[in-house]
C-alpha positions, 0 to 999 in steps of 0.5 A: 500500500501506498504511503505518505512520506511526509505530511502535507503542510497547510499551504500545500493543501490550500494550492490543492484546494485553490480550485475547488470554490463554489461561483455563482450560476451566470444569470442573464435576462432574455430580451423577448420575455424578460425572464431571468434565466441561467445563460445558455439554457432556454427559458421556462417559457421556451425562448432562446435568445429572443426565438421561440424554440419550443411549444410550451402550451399549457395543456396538451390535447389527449386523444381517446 
């Protein structure tokens, strides 16, 4: 098995650490609608950038 042959010194665990922070998610407004919403995803409404992309109807007709 492997062994450490020294320990770690705080510094050392703080450089290792450097990456792993947590950032905010990147929101941007969508000029159509106004909706905020994170970038790069549709719209709960289904717009992207300023384009409908997506039928969002309320409700769907069944068929019997």
């Amino acid at each position: 098995m492997a062994v450490a042959k020294s320990r770690k010194t705080p510094s050392r665990r703080g450089m290792r650490r450097a990456h792993d922070s947590l950032t905010a998610k990147q929101l941007a407004t969508d000029p159509t609608s106004g909706e905020v919403h994170i970038r790069h995803h549709v719209t709960k409404d289904g717009y992207y950038r300023g384009k409908k992309v997506i039928d969002t109807r309320s409700s769907v007709p069944t068929e019997d």
